[in-house]
matplotlib code that plots the C-alpha trace (Angstrom):
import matplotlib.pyplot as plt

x = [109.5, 108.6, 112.0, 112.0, 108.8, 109.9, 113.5, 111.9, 109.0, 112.0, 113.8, 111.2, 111.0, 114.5, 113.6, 110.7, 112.3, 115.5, 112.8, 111.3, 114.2, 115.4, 112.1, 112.6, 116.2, 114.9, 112.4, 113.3, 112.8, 110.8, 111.8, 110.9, 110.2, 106.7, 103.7, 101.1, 98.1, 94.9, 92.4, 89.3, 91.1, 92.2, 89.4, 86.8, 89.9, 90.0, 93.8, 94.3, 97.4, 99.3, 99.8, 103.7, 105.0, 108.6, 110.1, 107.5, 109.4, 112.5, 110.9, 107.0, 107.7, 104.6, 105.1, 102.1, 99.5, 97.2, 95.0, 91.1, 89.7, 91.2, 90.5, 88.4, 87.8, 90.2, 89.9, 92.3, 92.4, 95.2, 98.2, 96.8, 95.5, 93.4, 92.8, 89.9, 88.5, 85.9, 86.8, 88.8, 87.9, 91.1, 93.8, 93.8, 96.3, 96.3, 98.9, 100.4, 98.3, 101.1, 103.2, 107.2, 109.2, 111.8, 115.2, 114.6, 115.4, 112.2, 112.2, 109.6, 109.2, 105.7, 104.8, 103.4, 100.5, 99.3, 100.5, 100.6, 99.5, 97.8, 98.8, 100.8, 101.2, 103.6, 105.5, 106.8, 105.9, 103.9, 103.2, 99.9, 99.0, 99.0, 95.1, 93.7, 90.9, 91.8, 92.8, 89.9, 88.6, 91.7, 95.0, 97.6, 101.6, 100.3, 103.2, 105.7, 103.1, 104.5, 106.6, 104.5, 105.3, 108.1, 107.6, 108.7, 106.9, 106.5, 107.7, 111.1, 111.0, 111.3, 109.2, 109.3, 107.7, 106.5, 110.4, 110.9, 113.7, 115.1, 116.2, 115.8, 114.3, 110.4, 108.4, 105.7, 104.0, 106.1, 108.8, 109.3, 110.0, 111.4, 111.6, 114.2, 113.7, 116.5, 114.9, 117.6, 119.4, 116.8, 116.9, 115.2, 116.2, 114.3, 115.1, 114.1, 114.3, 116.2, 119.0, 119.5, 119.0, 121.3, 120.2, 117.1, 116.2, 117.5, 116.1, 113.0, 111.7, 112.1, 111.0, 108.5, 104.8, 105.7, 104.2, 105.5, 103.5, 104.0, 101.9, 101.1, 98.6, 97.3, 95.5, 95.2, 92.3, 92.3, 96.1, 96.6, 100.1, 101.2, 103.0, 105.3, 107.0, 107.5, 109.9, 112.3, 114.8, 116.5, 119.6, 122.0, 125.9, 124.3, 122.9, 125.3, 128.4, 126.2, 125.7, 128.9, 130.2, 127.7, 130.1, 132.7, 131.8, 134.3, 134.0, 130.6, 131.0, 133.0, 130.1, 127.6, 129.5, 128.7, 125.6, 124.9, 125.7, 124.3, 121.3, 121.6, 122.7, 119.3, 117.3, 119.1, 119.0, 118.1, 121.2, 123.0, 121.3, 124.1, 123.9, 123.5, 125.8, 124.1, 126.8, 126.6, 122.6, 122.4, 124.7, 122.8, 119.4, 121.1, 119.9, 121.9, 120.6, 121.6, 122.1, 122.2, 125.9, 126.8, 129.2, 128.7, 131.9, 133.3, 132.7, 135.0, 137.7, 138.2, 138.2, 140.8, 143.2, 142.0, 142.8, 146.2, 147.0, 146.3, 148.7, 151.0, 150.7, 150.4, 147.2, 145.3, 141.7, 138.6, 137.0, 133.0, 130.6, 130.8, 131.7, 134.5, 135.6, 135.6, 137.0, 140.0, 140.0, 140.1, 143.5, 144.8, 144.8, 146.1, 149.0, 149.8, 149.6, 152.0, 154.4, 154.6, 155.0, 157.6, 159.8, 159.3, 160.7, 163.4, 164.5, 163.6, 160.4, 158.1, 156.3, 154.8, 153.8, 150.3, 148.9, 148.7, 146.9, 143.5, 141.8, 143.5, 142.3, 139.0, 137.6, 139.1, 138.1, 134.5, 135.2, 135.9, 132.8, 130.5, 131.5, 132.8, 130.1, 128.6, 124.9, 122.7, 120.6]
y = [54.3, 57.5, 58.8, 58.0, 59.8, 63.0, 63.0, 62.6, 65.8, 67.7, 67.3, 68.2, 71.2, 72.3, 71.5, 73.7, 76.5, 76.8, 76.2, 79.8, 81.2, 80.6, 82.0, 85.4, 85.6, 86.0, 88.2, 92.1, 94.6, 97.8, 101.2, 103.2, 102.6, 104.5, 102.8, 101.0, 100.3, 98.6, 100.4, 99.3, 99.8, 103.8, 104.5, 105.5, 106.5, 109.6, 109.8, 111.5, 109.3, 111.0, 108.2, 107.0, 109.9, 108.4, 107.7, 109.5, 113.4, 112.0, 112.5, 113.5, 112.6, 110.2, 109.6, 106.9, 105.9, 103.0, 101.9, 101.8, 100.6, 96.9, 96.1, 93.3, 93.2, 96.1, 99.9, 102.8, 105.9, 108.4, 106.5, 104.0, 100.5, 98.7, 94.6, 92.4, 95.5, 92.8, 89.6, 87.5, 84.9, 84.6, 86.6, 90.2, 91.9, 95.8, 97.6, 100.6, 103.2, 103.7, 101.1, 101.3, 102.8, 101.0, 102.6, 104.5, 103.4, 103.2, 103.0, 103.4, 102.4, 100.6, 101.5, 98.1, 99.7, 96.4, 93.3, 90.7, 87.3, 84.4, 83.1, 85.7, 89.6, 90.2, 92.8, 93.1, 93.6, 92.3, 92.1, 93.3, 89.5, 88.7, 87.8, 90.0, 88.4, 84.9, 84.0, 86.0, 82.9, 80.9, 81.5, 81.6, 83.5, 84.8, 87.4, 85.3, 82.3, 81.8, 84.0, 86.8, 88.3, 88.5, 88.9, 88.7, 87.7, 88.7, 85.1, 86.2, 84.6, 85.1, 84.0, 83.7, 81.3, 79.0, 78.9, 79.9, 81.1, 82.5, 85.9, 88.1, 88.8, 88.1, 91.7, 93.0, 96.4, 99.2, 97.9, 100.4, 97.6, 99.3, 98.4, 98.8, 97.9, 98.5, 98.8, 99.3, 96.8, 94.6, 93.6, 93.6, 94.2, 94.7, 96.7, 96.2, 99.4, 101.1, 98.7, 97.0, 92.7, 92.5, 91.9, 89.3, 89.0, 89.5, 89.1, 91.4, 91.8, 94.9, 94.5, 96.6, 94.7, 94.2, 96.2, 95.9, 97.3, 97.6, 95.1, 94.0, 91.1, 90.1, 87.0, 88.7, 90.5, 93.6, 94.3, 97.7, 99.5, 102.8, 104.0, 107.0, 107.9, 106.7, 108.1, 107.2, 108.7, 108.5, 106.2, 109.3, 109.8, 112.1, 108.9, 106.7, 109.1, 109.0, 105.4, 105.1, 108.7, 107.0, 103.9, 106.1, 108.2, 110.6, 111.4, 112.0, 114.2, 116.0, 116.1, 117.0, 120.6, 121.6, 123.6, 122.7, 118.5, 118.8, 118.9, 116.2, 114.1, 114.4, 113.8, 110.6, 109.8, 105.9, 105.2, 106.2, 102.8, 100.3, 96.7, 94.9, 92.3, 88.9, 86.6, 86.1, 85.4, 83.1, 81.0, 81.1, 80.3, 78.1, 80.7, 80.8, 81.9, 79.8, 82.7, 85.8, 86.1, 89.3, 90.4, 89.9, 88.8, 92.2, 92.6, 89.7, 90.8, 94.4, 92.2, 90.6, 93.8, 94.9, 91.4, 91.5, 94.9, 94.5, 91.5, 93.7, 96.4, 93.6, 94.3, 91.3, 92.3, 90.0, 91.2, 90.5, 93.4, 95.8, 98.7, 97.2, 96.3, 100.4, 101.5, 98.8, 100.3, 103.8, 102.9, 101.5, 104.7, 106.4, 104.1, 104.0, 107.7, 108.3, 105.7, 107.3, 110.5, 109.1, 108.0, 110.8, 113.2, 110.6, 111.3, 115.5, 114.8, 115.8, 117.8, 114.4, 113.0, 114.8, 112.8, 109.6, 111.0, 109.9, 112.7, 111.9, 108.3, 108.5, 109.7, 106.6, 104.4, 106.0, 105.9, 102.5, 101.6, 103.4, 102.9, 99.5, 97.6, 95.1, 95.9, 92.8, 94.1]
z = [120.0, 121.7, 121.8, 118.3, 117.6, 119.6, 117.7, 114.5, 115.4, 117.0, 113.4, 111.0, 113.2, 112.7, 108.9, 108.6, 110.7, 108.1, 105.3, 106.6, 107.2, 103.8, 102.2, 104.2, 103.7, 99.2, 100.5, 99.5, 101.9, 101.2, 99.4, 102.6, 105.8, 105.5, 107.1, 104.8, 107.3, 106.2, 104.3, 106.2, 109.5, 108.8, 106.6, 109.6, 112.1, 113.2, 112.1, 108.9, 107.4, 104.4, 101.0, 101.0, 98.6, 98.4, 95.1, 93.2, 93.2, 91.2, 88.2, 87.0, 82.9, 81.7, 78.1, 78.4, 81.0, 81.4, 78.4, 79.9, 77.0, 76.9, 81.0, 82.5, 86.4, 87.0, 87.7, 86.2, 88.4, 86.7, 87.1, 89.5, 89.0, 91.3, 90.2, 91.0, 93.6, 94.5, 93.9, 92.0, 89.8, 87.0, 85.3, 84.6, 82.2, 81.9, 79.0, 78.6, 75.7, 73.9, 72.3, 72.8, 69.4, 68.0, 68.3, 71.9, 75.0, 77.8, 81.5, 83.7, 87.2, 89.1, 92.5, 94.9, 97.0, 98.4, 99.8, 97.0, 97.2, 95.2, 91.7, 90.3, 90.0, 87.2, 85.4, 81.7, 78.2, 75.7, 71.8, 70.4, 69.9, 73.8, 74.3, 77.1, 78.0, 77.3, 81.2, 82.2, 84.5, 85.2, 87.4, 85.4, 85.3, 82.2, 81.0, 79.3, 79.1, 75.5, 73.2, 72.7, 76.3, 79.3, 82.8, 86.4, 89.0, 92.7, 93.5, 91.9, 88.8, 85.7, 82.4, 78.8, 76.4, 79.0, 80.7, 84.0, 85.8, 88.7, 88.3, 91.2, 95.3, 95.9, 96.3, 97.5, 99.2, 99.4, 96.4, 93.0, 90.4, 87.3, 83.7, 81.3, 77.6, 74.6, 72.0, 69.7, 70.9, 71.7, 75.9, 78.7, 82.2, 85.8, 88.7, 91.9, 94.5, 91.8, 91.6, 88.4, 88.2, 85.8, 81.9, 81.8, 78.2, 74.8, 71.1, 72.0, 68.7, 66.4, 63.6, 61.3, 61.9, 65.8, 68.4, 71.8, 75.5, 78.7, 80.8, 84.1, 85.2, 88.6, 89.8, 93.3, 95.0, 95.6, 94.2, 93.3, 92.0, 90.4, 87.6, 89.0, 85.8, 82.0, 79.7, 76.4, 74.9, 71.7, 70.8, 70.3, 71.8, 74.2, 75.7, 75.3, 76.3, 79.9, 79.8, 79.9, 82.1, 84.9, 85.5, 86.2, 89.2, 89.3, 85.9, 86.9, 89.3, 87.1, 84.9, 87.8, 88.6, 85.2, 85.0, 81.1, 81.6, 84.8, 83.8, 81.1, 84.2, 85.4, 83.1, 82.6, 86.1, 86.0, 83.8, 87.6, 89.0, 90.6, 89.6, 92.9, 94.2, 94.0, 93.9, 98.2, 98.0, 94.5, 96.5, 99.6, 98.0, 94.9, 93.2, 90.1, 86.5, 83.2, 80.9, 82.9, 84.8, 87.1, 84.6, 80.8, 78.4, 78.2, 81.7, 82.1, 80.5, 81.9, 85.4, 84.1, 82.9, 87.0, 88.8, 86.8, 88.0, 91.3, 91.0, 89.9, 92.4, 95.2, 96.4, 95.1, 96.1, 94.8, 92.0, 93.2, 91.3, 88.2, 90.5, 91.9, 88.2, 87.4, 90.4, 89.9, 86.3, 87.5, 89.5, 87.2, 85.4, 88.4, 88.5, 85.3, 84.9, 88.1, 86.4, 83.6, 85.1, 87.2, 83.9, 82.1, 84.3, 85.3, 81.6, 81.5, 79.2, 81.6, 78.9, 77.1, 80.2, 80.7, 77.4, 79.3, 82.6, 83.4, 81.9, 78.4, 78.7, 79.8, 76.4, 74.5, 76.9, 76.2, 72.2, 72.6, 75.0, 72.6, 69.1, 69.3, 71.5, 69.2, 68.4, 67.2, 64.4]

ax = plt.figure().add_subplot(projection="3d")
ax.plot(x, y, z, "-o")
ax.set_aspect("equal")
plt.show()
C-alpha cells in the first residue's frame, strides 16, 4: 500500500509539473526586456529608475483619449489609467471620448504597466448601450458579456455575447496589445507585441443610430495601462494600395526609397504588422479557434496556385503562414517571368517579353486585391 501511495504522489507530481509547464508555454513574453520593479520598493530608493519608454516613439498621433467623465473607482492621468488604486470591490469599464466613425479604419495600441491578475482585465469595444456602472460591485469578463461589446482577455480569450473562445497568448506587464477595427468593412482584430492574431470578429455594426468605443475593464487592484497612440484613416486607394504593397516586401522596399511614398509608408506603419505563426502552439495547447483559421478562403487559394508551383518547380516546401504564401507567390513571378523570357528570346521576340515581368504583374495582382475583395455592406 505504501508503494502504492508513493507511485500514486510521485504521478500527480509529473501531472501538475506538465500542467505548469503547459500554462507558461501560452504565456507571451514581454515587448522589452526593460525592468518593471515594484512601486513601493523603488519609490523611497535612492536609485532614480527611468519609466520603460519602448514602443511609445513609433508614433505620438492621439485622435482620442480617455473619457473622465463616465469612471467609477478608476483614475485618468493624460494617457494613463490606473484601476481600483485602492481596492477593489467589482468591475470597472473606462471608454475612449470619442466614438469610432463609420467608414475609417482605427488602430491604437494599450501599454500593460502592471502585472495583471484577478477576474479579468480586458480589451475591446463597446456600443453606447454597454452599462458602465452596472458591474460596479461584482467580478465579472464584462466586455463582450452580451452583444453590445467584444473583448479579449489577459487569460487569452476571447468574448462576445456571452461566447468565449480561445483566440490568442495570456499577457500581462510589459505587453502593447493593439486594436484593429474596420469599420467599413465591419471586423475586429487584436495584436499582441505588434503582431497580428489573426481576424477575431466580424458583423461589427455600422449602421446610422450605432455608436461604437474603445473600452477597457479591470477587476484587478491596482492595474494600470497606457494608451501610446490612437489614429484612423480614411477608406481611400491610398490605404488600400499599402494594405496590400505591405504583403509584398520587396515591393515595399521599393516603395520605402521613395521620399514622397516613403513617407505614406510611415504613417501607415501598423498595416507593416506580420501575422504570427500559430499553427505549432494551437496544437500544442489544443488551442484551435471555430471560426478564425490562419489563412482566410482567399488565403487558401493563392496557397494553392504556390503549393502547385513549387510542385512544379520540385521544391515542394510546406506552406505554414501568410508570408510564406507571398514569398511563394513572389517566385512564382520570378519563374514565370524568366520562362517567359527564356521562350521569347528562344523565338527572337525578346521585345514582348518585359510585359510579363514582375514589375508588370504586381499592379494587377494589386487591382485585383483591392477592387475585387468582397466588402459586406
Amino acid at each position: 500500500m505504501q508503494v502504492t501511495s508513493e507511485m500514486s504522489l510521485a504521478q500527480r507530481s509529473k501531472n501538475v509539473n506538465v500542467f505548469r509547464n503547459n500554462c507558461n508555454d501560452n504565456w507571451s513574453v514581454p515587448f522589452c526586456n526593460c525592468d518593471y520593479p515594484d512601486d513601493l520598493r523603488w519609490k523611497h530608493s535612492a536609485k532614480k529608475l527611468l519609466r520603460c519608454k519602448c514602443g511609445e516613439d513609433t508614433s505620438s498621433r492621439l485622435d482620442w483619449s480617455w473619457d473622465k467623465e463616465m469612471i467609477f473607482e478608476t483614475v485618468i492621468s493624460g494617457t494613463e489609467v490606473t484601476f481600483h488604486p485602492v481596492y477593489s470591490q467589482g468591475t470597472t469599464i473606462v471608454r475612449g471620448n470619442e466614438s469610432l466613425h463609420r467608414g475609417r479604419h482605427h488602430y491604437w495600441e494599450v501599454k500593460i504597466l502592471t502585472p495583471l491578475s484577478g477576474t479579468d482585465i480586458m480589451f475591446g469595444i463597446g456600443t453606447d448601450k454597454v452599462d458602465m456602472l452596472r458591474h460596479q460591485f461584482s467580478f465579472s469578463s464584462v466586455l463582450g458579456i452580451d452583444d453590445q461589446s467584444w473583448g479579449y482577455s489577459y487569460r487569452g480569450l476571447a468574448q462576445h455575447n456571452g461566447q468565449l473562445k480561445y483566440y490568442g497568448k495570456k499577457f500581462s506587464r510589459g505587453r502593447i496589445v493593439g486594436i484593429y477595427v474596420d469599420m467599413f468593412r465591419g471586423t475586429l482584430e487584436y495584436f499582441l507585441n505588434r503582431r497580428s492574431l489573426g481576424r477575431a470578429y466580424a458583423d461589427i455594426p455600422r449602421e446610422d443610430g450605432v455608436e461604437i468605443y474603445p473600452m477597457v475593464s479591470s477587476t484587478s487592484a491596482k492595474s494600470s495601462i497606457k494608451l501610446i497612440n490612437a489614429a484612423s484613416f480614411e477608406d481611400n486607394l491610398r490605404f488600400n494600395c499599402m494594405k496590400v504593397i505591405c504583403k509584398y516586401p520587396k515591393l515595399l522596399g521599393q516603395v520605402n526609397s521613395i521620399p514622397g511614398l516613403k513617407q505614406i509608408a510611415q504613417e501607415l506603419w501598423f498595416l507593416q504588422l506580420k501575422e504570427t505563426s500559430r499553427i505549432g502552439e494551437f496544437e500544442r495547447n489544443n488551442l484551435h479557434l471555430a471560426d478564425e483559421a490562419v489563412l482566410c478562403g482567399k488565403k487558401l487559394k493563392l496557397s494553392e496556385v504556390a503549393t502547385g508551383t513549387d510542385q512544379a518547380t520540385g521544391t515542394g516546401s510546406e506552406v505554414t503562414c501568410e508570408e510564406q504564401i507571398y514569398d511563394n507567390l513572389m517566385k512564382s513571378e520570378d519563374h514565370a517571368g524568366k520562362s517567359k523570357k527564356c521562350s521569347h528570346a528562344y523565338s527572337n521576340h525578346s521585345s514582348s517579353s518585359d510585359s510579363s515581368s514582375e514589375d508588370e504583374r504586381l499592379p494587377v495582382m494589386m487591382s485585383d486585391q483591392i477592387f475585387l475583395e468582397p466588402v459586406d455592406y
